[in-house]
N, C-alpha and C positions, 0 to 999 in steps of 0.2 A: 186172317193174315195170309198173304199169298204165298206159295212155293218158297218163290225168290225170297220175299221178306225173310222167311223163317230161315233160308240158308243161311244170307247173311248172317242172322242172330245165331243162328249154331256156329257158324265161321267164328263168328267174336266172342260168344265164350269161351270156344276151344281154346282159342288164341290167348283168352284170359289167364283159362286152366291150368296152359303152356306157361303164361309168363309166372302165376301163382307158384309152381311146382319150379321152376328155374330161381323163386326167392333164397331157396338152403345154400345154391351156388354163391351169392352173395355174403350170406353170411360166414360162409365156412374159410373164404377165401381172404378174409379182412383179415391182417396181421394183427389186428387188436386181440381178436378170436386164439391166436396164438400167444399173445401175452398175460393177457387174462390165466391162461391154463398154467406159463409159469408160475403166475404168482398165487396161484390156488395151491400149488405144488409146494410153493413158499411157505405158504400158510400155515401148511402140513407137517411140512420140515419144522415149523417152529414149534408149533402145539403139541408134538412129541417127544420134543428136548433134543433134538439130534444136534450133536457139538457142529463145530465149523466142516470139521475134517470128513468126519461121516457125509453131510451133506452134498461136500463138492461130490463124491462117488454118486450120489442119488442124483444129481442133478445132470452131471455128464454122460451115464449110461441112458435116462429119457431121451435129452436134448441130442442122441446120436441115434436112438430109434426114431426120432422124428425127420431126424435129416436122412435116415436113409430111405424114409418111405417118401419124403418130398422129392431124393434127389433123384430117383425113379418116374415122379412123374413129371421131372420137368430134367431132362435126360440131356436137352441142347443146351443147358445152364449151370449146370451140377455135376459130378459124381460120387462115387460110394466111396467109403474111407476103406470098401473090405479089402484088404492086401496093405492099407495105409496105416493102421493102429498097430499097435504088437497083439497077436494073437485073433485077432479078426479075421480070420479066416471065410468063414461063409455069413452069408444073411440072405434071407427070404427075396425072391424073384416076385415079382406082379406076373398072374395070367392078364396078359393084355388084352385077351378076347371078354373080360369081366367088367363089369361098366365100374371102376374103381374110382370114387372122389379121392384124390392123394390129399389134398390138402386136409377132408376131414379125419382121412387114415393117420396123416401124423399126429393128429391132437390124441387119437384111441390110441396109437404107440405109445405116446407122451406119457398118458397118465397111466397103460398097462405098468410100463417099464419103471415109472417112477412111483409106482406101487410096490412092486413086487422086489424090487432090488433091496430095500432096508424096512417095509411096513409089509404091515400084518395084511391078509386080505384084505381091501373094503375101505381101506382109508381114502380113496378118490372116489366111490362110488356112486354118492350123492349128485357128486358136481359132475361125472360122466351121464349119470341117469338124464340129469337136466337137458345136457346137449343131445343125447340124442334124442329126447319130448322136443327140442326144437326145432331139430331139423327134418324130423319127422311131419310136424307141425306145418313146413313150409317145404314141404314137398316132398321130401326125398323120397322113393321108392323104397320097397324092401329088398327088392333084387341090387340095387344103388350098394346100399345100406349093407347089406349083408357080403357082397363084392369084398366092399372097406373096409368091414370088421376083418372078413375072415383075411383081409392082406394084411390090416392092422397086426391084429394077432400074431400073424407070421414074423413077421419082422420082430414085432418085441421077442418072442420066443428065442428066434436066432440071437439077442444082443443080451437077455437073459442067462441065455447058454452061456454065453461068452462070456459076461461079467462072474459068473461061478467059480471060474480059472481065476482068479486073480489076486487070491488066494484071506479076499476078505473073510470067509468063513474061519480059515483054519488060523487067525488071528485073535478069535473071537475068545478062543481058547489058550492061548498064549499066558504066562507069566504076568503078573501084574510089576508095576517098575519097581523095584528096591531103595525106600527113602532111607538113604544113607543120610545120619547130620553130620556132614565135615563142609569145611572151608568153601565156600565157591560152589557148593553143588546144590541142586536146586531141590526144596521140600514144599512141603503143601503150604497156600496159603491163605489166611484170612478172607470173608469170615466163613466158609465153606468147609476148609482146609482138605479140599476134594483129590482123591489118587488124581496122578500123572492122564493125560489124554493121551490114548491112541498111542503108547510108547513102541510099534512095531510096527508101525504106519509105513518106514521105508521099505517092507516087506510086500506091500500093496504091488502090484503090476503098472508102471505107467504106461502109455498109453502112445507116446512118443517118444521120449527120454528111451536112453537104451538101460537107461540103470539110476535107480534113487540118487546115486554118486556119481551122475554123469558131469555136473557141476558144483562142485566146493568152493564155499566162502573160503575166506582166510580165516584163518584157524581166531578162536575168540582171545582177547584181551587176558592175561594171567591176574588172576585174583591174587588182587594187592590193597588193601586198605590200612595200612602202616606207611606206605611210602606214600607222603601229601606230593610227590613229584610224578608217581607212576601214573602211565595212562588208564590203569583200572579206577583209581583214586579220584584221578579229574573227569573223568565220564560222571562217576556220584557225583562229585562235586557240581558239574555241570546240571546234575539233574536236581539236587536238590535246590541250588541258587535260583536255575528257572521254572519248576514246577510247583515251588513252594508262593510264587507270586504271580500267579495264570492270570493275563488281560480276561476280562468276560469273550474277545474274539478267540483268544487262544482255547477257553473252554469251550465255544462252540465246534470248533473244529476238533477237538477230544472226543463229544460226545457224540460230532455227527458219523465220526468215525468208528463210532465204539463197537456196534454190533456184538452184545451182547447176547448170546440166547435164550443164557438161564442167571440174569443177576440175581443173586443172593441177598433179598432186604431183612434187616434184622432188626427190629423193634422192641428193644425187651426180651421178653419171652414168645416175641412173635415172629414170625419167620412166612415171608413170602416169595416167591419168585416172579419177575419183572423180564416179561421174553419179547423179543426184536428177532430181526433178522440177521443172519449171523454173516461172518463176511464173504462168502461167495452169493448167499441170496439175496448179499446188497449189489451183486457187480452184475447179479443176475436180472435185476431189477433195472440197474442202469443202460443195461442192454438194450431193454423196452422202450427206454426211453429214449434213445438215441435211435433205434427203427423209427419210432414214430417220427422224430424232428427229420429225417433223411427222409422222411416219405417211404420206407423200404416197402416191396411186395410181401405179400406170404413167406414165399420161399426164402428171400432175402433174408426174413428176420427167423426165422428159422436156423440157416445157415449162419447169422451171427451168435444165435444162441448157442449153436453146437460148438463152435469152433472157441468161444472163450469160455467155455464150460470144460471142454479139453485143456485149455489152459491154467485153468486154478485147478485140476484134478492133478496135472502133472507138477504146476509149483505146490500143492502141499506138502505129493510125495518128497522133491527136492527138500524142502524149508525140514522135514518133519526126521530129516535124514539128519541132518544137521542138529536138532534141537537134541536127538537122544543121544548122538555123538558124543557131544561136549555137556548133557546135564548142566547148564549153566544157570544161577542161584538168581531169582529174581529180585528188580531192584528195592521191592518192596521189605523183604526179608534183609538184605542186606543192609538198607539206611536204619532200620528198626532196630537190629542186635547190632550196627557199629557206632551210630551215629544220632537218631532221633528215635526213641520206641514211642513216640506221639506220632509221628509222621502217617501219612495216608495219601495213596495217590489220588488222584482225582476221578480214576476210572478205574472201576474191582479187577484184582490182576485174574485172569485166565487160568488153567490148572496145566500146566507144562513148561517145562523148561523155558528159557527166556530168549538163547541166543538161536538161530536169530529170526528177526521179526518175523511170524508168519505173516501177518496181516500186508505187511510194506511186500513181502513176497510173492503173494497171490493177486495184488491188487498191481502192483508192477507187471506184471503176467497178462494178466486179464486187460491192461492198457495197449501193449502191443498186439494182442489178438482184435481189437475193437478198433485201433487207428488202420491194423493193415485192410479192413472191412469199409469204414464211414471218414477216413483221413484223420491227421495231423490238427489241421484247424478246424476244429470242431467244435466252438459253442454250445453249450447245454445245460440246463438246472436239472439237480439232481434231487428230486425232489421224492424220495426215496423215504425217508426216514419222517414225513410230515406223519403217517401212520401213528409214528408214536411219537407225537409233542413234540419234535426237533424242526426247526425251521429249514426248508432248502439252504441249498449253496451253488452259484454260478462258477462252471472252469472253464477254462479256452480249449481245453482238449483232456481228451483222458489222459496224458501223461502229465496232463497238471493236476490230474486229481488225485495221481498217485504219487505225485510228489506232495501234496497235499498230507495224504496218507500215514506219509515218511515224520512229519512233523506232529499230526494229530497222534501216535503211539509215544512219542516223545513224551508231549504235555502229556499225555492220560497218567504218565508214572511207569507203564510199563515195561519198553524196552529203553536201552541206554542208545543214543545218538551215534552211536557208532554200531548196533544191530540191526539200526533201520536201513543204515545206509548200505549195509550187506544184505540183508534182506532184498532191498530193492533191487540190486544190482542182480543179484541172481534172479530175479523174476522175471526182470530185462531177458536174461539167456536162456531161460525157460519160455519164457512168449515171442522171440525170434525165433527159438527150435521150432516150434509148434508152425506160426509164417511161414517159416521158408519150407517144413519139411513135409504136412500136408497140402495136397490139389484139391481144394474143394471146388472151387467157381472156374467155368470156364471161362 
């Protein structure tokens, strides 16, 4: 082989070598790579029982270490929430002299943070070990590699620090609720009969909200089931007229709504639990889904992640402020000892108070952090809940899924038609706050 000949072929390997080792940049960069590691996160979240409430905290603290190491590296598109959340004060700087992949740094934020914030060590570490055998595998260097990690790291540490302050720990230890049996006030129920959730939840830090009370329903209906005139009486009434005769459409919409985490099956003497994803990990889900149909980038779906991750973190604290308020007796309890003790909703009630809807709350929330992201007319199948045996469902925008929402807690049995619709409405002014009050995109 002459000279010449063998440079060319050293030229064209090199060049191969080059493109081989530029393969990880590809992978890491695909917004699927980012969604997939939500819903690993999901997985997680479910297969250790964590209720709804806990989870929006796990899922908001990740999906804000991931955008602050995206929004670092893509600096003419993004900025940092730090000075923008309450109490954010600092977070980890990139050495820009470091050869740092941001995109694969967010995913190692990702699963740091959404480790460490409510699980034991090691619960993502399977599924982190794998990405980095792959990226490894398609090139990345270790100098690359080690850049990422150790900005990775940084950044979760800083958002780590910071989630400490917020006073989840010193909750943990708090008072359990006090089941009073009087009129109207809410007690455990069937067939579980499980203490109250998270009864100090408005104690939590939001995050935007200047205060768990920054928004108040009107006050709930006065428990009245004597007068067949009063509005507490015709709410029942309304619910048992149309819950007790559900179209098979109406039950789809109950159950694709249900997000359950830990239903209670009771067979005799046999007793198993039946886990889904609970209702932030379904909005967190639908998020995916809607990056994908937009085409979004990396960063892009990134940034929708964070920004309605922040917004079911802040409508829980609102909704959850409200619920231990007013202790209001759910309607299951109520039709049972006034009116039918056969009676059974269509969907197993939850363990907290009733008024008012969390579900219609967060999901109202999470609809205007997502329209002010991908718009209003938004077509999309929510094909979310196929996982477990539930057929999709087509909406024209997220605020029809949350009005959706609004009706699907109706039919389930569990809140009265007049909780959802406050529910809602405050989720609306909890995911405007969030719109109007962070500058994430520039």
């Amino acid at each position: 082989m002459s000279v010449r000949l063998f440079a060319l072929g050293f030229c064209f390997l090199a060049l191969m070598a080059c493109s081989n080792n530029a393969n990880y940049k590809k992978i890491v960069a695909n917004p699927q790579l980012f969604t997939n590691t939500v819903h690993e996160l999901n997985t997680v979240v479910m297969g250790n029982n964590f209720g709804p409430v806990v989870a929006s905290r796990n899922y908001a603290y990740a999906a804000i270490a991931a955008y602050e190491v995206s929004a670092a590296g893509y600096p003419k598109q993004y900025q940092s929430l730090q000075g923008q959340l309450n109490g954010l004060n600092v977070v980890a700087k990139p050495d820009t002299t470091q050869p740092i992949n941001y995109d694969f740094a967010a995913v190692l934020a990702y699963c740091k943070v959404g480790e460490a914030v409510t699980f034991p060590e090691g619960s993502m570490k399977t599924y982190v070990d794998s990405l980095v055998q792959l990226v490894n595998k398609n090139g990345m260097s270790n100098s690359v590699y080690t850049a990422t990690k150790n900005y990775a790291d940084a950044v979760a540490q800083s958002i780590i620090a910071w989630s400490k302050k917020d006073n989840y720990a010193e909750t943990r230890s708090m008072p359990k609720f006090a089941v009073i049996d009087s009129p109207g006030r809410w007690v455990p129920t069937p067939p579980a009969y499980a203490q109250a959730m998270e009864p100090h939840w408005n104690l939590i830090r939001p995050m935007v909200m200047d205060s768990a009370g920054q928004f108040r329903a009107e006050k709930p209906l006065p428990f009245n089931v004597t007068d067949k005139i009063s509005p507490y009486y015709l709410q029942v009434k309304m619910m048992l007229d149309s819950c007790t005769t559900l179209t098979p459409e109406q039950k789809h919409i109950a159950n694709f709504w249900d997000d359950n985490p830990g239903k209670l099956n009771v067979n005799g003497h046999t007793m198993f639990i039946f886990k889904k994803f609970s209702p932030p990990g379904h909005w967190m889900s639908v998020t995916g889904i809607a990056a994908k149909k937009a085409g979004a980038d990396f960063p892009e779906t990134v940034y929708a992640t964070a920004k309605t991750a922040i917004a079911l973190f802040d409508a829980f604290i609102q909704c959850w402020n409200e619920k231990y308020t007013y202790n209001t007796v759910r309607p299951e309890t109520v039709i049972n000892k006034y009116f039918d003790a056969n009676w059974r909703p269509e969907l197993q009630t939850p363990p907290f108070p009733e008024y008012t809807c969390g579900h219609c709350t967060i999901s109202a929330s999470a609809a205007e952090a997502l329209t002010s992201i991908f718009g209003d007319n938004f077509p999309y199948t929510d094909s979310t809940e196929l996982e477990f045996g539930i057929p999709s469902r087509n909406f024209t925008s997220f605020r029809q899924a949350a009005q959706e929402n609004e009706k699907a807690r109706f039919y389930g049995g569990l809140h009265y038609w007049y909780s959802c619709g406050q529910g809602h409405n405050s989720g609306i002014k909890v995911g405007n706050l969030v719109v109007e009050k962070l500058k994430m995109k520039k």
